[in-house]
C-alpha positions as MATLAB code, in Angstrom:
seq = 'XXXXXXXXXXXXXXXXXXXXXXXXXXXXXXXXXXXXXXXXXXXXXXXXXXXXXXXXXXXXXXXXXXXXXXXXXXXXXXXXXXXXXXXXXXXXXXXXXXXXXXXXXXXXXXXXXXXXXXXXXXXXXXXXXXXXXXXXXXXXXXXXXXXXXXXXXXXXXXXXXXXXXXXXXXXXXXXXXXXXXXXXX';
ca = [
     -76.393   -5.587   77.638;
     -79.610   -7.015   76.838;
     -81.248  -10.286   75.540;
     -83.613  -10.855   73.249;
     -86.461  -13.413   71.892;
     -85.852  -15.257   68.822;
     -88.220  -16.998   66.682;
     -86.956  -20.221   65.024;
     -86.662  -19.571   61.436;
     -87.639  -23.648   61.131;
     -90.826  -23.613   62.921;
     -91.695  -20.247   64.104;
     -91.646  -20.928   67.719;
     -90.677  -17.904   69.836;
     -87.862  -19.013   72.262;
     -85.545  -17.108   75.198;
     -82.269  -16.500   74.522;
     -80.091  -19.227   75.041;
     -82.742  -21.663   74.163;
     -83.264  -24.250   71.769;
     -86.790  -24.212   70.158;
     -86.905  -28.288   70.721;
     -86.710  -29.161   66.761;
     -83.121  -30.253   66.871;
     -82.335  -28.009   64.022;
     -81.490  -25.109   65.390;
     -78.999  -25.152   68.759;
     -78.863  -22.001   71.789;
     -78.575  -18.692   70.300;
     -78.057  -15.533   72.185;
     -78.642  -11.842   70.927;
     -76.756   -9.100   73.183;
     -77.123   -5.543   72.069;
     -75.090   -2.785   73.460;
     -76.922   -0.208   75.091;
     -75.859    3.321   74.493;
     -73.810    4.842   77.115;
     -74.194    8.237   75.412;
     -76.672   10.509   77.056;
     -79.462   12.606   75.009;
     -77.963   15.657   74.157;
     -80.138   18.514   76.294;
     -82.078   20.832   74.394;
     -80.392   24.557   74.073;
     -81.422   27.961   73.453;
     -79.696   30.446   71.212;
     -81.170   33.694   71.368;
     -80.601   36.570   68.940;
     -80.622   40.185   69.749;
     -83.169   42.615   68.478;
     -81.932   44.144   64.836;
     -83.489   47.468   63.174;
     -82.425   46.431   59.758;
     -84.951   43.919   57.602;
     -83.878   40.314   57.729;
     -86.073   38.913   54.593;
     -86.864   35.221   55.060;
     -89.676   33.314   52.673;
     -91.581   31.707   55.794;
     -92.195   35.228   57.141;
     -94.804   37.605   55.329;
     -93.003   40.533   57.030;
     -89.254   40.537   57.353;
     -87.553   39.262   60.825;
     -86.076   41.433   63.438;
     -85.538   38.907   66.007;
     -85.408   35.282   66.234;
     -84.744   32.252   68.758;
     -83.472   28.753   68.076;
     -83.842   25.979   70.645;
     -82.706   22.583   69.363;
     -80.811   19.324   70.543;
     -76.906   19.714   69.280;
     -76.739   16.536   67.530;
     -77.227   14.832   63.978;
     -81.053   14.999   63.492;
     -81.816   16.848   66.658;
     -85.376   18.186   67.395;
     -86.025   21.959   67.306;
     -88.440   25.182   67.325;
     -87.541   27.811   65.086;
     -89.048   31.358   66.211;
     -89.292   34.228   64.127;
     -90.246   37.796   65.357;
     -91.064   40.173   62.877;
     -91.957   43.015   65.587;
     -89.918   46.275   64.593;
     -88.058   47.088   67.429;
     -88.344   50.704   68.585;
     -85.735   52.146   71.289;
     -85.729   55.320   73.539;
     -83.584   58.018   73.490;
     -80.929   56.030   75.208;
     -81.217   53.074   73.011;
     -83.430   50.487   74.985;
     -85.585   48.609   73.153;
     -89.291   49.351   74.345;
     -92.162   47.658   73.501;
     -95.179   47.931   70.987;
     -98.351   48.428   72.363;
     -99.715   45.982   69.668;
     -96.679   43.419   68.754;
     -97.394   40.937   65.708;
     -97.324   37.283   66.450;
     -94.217   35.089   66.604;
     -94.083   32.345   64.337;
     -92.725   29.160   65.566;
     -91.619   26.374   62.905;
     -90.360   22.962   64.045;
     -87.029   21.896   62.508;
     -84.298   19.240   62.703;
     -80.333   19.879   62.005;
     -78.497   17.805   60.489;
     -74.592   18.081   60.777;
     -72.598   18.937   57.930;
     -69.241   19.427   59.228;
     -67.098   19.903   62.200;
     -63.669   21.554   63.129;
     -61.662   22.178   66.482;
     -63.728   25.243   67.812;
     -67.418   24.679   65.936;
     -69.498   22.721   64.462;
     -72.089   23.315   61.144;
     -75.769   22.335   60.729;
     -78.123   22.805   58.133;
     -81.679   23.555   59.546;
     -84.502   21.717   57.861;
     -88.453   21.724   58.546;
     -91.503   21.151   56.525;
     -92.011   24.826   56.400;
     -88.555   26.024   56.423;
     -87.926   26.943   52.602;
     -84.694   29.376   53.578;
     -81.118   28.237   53.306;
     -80.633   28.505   57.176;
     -77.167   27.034   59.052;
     -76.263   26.715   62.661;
     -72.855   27.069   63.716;
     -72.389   25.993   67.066;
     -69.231   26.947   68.873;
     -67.445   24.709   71.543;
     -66.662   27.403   73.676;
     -67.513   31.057   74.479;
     -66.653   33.519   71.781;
     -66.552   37.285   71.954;
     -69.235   37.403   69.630;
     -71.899   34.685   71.074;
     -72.149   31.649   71.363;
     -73.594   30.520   67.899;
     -74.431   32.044   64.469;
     -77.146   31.584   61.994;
     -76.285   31.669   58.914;
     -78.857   32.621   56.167;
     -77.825   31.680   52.322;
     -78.383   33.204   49.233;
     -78.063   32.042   45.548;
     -75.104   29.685   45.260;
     -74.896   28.792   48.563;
     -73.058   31.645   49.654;
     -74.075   33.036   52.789;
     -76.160   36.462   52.675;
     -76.717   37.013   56.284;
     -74.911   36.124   59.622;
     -77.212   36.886   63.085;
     -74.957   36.383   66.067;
     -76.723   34.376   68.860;
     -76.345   33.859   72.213;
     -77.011   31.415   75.396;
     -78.903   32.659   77.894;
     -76.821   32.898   81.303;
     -77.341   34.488   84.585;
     -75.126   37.638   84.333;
     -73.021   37.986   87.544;
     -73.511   40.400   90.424;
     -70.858   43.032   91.056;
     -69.194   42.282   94.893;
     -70.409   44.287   97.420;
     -67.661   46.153   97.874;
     -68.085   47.495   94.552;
     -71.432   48.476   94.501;
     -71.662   52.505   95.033;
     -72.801   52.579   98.543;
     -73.287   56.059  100.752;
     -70.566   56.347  103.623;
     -71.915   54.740  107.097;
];
């Protein structure tokens, strides 16, 4: 809890809480405001995986083939939108190699606000001054098969046009030793 100054509405004087300002009129007041017990949400990173296929946005001049989110889970939380129009190109066992001369990301600073909630997830509309797009969050409560978030892009009517999966980043696990393919002592 903590206490405030007051100014006497009568005479102006600034006074302690649990004063009187001296003037007679006005007896001992005391403010107490709660302090939140509620810790600021940490900032998380959904990451989406690298798609062939054209993902048309208006704030990109070429279409999208990847993008990240990182952003503070709660009504109005802070964020960085990235967008990665690089075409990804793949070997001929399907991993993703890199361009010799990739195209910048573009990074646009947003805020979600919550729309709805159920059991398992939770719905945000992303905003930003240069976010034009119909974009959504959903943010799941737990792991699901397919990641751990989605963005949703909308088309005309509000229906949604695209879905990107996203994930959390997470250490993946080492194998035991004992599984590990190792030559006979």
């Amino acid at each position: 809890m903590s206490k405030w100054m007051l100014i006497c509405a009568a005479i102006g004087a600034a006074t302690a809480a649990g004063e009187s300002c001296g003037d007679g009129k006005c007896g001992p007041r005391t403010v107490t405001v709660k302090a939140s017990n509620k810790p600021r949400p940490e900032a998380v990173q959904f990451i989406g995986s690298a798609f062939s296929t054209d993902l048309p946005l208006a704030e990109s001049k070429q279409p999208v083939h990847r993008l990240w989110l990182t952003c503070r889970l709660v009504d109005g939380g802070a964020g960085v939108l990235t967008l990665d129009p690089n075409v990804p190109r793949f070997d001929e066992f399907g991993d993703q190699v890199r361009d010799a001369r990739p195209s910048l990301l573009l990074r646009l600073k947003c805020t979600l606000k919550f729309l709805k909630k159920d059991k398992q997830r939770t719905l945000y509309e992303i905003r930003g001054p240069k976010i034009v797009s119909r974009l959504s969050l959903v943010a799941y409560n737990n792991i699901m098969p397919w990641g751990d978030g989605r963005l949703l892009v909308g088309g005309k009517g509000g229906k949604v046009r695209y879905v990107i999966d996203l994930f959390i980043p997470r250490p993946k696990p080492s194998p035991p030793r004992s599984a590990v393919n190792m030559p006979p002592p």
